[in-house]
GUTINU-547513 format. One line per 3 residues: number of its first residue (from 1); for each residue y, z, x of C-alpha. Coordinates in steps of 0.1 Angstrom, whole numbers. Example, Ala and Ser with C-alpha at 12.3 -4.5 7.8 and 13.67 -1.06 7.14 Angstrom:
REM GUTINU-547513
1> -45/78/123 ~ -11/71/137
***
This chain:
REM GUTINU-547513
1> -21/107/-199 ~ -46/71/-195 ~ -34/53/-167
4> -48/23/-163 ~ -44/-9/-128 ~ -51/-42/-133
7> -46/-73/-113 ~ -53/-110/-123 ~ -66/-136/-119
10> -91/-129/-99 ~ -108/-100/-117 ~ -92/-114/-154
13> -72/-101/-178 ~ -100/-78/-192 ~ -109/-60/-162
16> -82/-37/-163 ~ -98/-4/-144 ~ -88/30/-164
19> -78/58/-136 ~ -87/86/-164 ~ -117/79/-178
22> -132/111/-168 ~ -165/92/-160 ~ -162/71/-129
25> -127/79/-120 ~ -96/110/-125 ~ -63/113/-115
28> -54/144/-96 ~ -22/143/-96 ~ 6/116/-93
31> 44/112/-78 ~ 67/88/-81 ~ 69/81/-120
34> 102/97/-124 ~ 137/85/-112 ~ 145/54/-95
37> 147/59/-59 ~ 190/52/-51 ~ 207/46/-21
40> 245/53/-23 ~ 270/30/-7 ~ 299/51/8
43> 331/44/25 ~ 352/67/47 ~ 387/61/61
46> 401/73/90 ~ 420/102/80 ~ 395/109/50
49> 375/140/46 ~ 346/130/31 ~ 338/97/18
52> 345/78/-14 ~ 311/62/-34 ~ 315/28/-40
55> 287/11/-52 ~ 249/19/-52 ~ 213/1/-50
58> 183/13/-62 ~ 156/11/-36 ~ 116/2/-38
61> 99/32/-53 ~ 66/50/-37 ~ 37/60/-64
64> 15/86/-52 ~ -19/93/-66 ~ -47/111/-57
67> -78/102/-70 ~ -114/117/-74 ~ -139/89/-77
70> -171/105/-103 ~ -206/93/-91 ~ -240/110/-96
73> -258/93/-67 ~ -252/73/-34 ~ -254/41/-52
76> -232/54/-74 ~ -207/67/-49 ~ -205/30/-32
79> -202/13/-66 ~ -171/39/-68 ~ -153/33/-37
82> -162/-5/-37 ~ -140/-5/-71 ~ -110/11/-58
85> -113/-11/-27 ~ -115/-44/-47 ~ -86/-34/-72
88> -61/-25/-47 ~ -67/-51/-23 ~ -33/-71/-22
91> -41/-110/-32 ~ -13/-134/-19 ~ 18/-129/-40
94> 0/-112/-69 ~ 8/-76/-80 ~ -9/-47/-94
97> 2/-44/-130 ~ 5/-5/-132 ~ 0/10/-166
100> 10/42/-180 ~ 3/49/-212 ~ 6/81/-236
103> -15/90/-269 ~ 6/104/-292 ~ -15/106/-316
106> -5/80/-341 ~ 9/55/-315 ~ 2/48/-278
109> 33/43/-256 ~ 28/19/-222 ~ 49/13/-197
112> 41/-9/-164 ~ 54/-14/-133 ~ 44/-42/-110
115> 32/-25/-76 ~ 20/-36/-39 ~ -9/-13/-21
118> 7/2/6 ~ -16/23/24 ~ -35/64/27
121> -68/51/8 ~ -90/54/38 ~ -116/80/19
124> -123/103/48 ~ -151/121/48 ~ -134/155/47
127> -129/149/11 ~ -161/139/-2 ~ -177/169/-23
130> -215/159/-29 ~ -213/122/-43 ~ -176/126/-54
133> -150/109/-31 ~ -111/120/-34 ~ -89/98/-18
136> -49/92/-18 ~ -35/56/-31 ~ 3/49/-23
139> 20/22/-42 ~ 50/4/-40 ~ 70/-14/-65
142> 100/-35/-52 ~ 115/-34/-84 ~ 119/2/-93
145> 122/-4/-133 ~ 93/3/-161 ~ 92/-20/-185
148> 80/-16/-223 ~ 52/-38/-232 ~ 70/-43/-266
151> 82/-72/-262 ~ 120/-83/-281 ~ 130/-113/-299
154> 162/-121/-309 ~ 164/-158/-329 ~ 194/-175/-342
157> 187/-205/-365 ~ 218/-229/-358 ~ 250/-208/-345
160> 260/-173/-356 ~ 261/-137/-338 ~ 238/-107/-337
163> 243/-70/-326 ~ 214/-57/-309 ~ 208/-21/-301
166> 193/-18/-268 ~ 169/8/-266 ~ 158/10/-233
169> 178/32/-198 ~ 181/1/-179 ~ 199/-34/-181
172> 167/-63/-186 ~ 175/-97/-174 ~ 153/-119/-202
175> 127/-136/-190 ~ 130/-160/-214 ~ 162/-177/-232
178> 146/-208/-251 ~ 177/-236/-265 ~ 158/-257/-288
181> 178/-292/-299 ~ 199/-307/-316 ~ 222/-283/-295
184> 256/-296/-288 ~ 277/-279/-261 ~ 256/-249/-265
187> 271/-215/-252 ~ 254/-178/-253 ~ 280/-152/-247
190> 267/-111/-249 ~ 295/-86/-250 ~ 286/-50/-242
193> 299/-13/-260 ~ 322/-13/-226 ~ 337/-46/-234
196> 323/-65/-204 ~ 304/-98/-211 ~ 282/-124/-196
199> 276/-165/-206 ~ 255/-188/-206 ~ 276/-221/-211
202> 263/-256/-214 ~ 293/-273/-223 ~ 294/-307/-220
205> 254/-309/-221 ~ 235/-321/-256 ~ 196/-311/-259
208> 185/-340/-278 ~ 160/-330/-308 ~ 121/-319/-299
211> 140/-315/-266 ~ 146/-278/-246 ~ 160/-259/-226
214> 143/-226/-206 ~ 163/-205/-190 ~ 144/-173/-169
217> 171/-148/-155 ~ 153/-121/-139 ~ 169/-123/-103
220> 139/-134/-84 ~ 139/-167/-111 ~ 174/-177/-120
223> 166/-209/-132 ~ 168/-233/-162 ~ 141/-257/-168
226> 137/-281/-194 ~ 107/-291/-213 ~ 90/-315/-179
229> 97/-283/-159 ~ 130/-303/-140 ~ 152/-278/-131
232> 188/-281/-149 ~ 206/-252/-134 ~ 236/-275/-125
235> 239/-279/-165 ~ 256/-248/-167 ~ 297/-242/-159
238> 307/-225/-130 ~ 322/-200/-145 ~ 286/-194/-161
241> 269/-157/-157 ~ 229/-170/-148 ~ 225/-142/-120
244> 243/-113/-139 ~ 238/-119/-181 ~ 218/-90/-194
247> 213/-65/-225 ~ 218/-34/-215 ~ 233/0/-223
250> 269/7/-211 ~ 301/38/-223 ~ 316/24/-253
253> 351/19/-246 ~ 365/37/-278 ~ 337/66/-283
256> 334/70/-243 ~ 298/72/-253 ~ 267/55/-242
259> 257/27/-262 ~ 231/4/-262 ~ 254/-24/-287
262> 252/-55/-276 ~ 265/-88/-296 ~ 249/-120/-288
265> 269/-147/-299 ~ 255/-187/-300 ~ 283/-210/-297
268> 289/-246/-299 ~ 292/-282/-317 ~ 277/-286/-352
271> 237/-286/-349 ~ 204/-274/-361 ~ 189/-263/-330
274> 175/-229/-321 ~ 177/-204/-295 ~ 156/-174/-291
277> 156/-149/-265 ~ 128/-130/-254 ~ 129/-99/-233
280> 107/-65/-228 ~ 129/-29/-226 ~ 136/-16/-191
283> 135/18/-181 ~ 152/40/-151 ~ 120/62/-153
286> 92/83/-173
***
C-alpha cells in the first residue's frame, strides 16, 4: 500500500511526499482508514427502558501513523525530520490532501481525505535507532468521507433524464453543477432507489446565451455563482434542495435492496442550453 501527503501551494502540486518509498521514509503501521467515526443521537422517555435512536452524525476521524524516517548519516537524518516537519505544518485554512493508493497490478486505486495535523510528532529521542528516527503523526479530517479521485460527469444537451448508478458508500454533494444558456426556467430534480428526491429549481430565472450558472453544494459552499462570480443563491425557489441535493445510494423501495439508481432529470422551457454536473465518489471507509 503507497501512501502518499501533499499540501499546496506552498510546496506545489508536484511535491507530493510518498510515506512508502522504502528510501527516505516507511509506514509502520496506520489507524484510522476504516469506518467513519458516528455518534448516535438517542432519546429516552420517562417510563422507557432503554432509549430509542433517532438520528446520528458522523464525527471528525483521527489517522494514526507511525512512521520511520530512513537516513544514512546526520545530515541525512535532519534532511528527514525537516521534511515531515515542513509537510505537516498546518498553513492557514489549507489541508493536507491524504492519499491512499493500492497497486493492483493493472490499475492503481486512490482515495484522499483532506486532513489537519493534530499533534504526537515530537521525535523523541527514545525512538531514534542509529540515524533512523520513528515518530507518531495523528491526523484529523473534519469530514470523515474518502473520496475517489475519478472524477464523474454527467451532461445533458438541452432537457432530458439520466439514470446514474452511484458507485460509491456515501451520498457526494457535487462540487460542481454548471447551467449553461439559453436556459429557460431551468429545474434539476434527482430521485433516489427509495423514492426520496432533491431540486434545484430556477423557475422564473432565464441564463441568457454565453451566460452561466455555477452551483457548488458541498455544505461548507452552498452557493450559486454566475459567470462574474456574483452570488445568485436567491435565484432559486424556496422550496429548492441547495443544502441537501445529492447522488447517493439508498434501499430501493420495491427490491428493499441497496441501490445506487439515481435519475437526474433537467427540466424547463424550450432551450439549447447545457448542464453538466461534476462530482468525485464518496466513501464511508477503506
Amino acid at each position: 500500500m503507497g501512501i502518499q501527503v501533499k499540501i499546496n501551494p506552498y510546496w506545489g502540486a508536484a511535491a507530493s511526499v510518498d510515506l512508502t518509498d522504502l528510501i527516505n521514509f516507511n509506514v509502520l503501521s496506520i489507524d484510522g482508514l476504516g469506518m467513519a467515526p458516528v455518534k448516535n443521537i438517542l432519546q429516552t422517555g420517562p417510563l422507557q427502558q432503554g432509549s430509542t435512536r433517532v438520528d446520528y452524525k458522523l464525527q471528525p476521524r483521527i489517522i494514526s501513523l507511525v512512521v520511520d524516517a530512513i537516513a544514512v548519516d546526520l545530515l541525512d537524518l535532519v534532511t528527514r525530520r525537516d521534511t515531515l516537519l515542513r509537510t505537516f505544518t498546518t498553513y492557514s485554512a489549507y489541508a493536507l490532501d491524504f492519499i491512499v493508493e493500492w497497486d493492483t497490478g493493472g490499475s492503481v486505486i486512490s482515495r484522499h481525505i483532506d486532513v489537519y495535523y493534530n499533534g504526537q510528532m515530537t521525535m523523541a529521542s527514545k525512538d531514534k535507532r542509529g540515524y533512523r528516527q520513528k515518530t507518531v503523526i495523528e491526523l484529523i479530517a473534519p469530514f470523515p468521507i474518502w473520496r475517489s479521485d475519478s472524477a464523474q460527469t454527467l451532461t445533458f444537451n438541452g432537457l432530458g433524464a439520466q439514470v446514474h448508478t452511484y458507485v460509491g458508500s456515501w451520498e457526494v454533494h457535487p462540487w460542481q453543477v454548471r447551467i449553461t444558456g439559453p436556459k429557460t426556467d431551468p429545474c434539476i430534480t434527482v430521485t433516489h432507489a427509495d423514492g426520496t428526491s432533491e431540486k434545484l429549481d430556477f423557475t422564473g430565472i432565464t441564463i441568457g446565451s454565453g451566460h452561466y450558472y455555477d452551483i457548488d453544494l458541498r455544505y461548507e459552499y452552498r452557493k450559486v455563482r454566475d459567470e462574474t462570480a456574483v452570488d445568485k443563491s436567491g435565484d432559486l425557489t424556496v422550496d429548492s434542495d441547495l443544502s441537501t441535493f445529492c447522488i447517493k445510494k439508498t434501499v430501493d423501495s420495491t427490491t428493499h435492496l441497496v441501490s445506487g439508481w439515481n435519475e437526474i432529470n433537467v427540466t424547463g422551457g424550450p432551450d439549447t442550453g447545457v448542464v453538466v454536473i461534476q462530482f468525485f465518489p464518496h466513501y464511508i471507509g477503506i
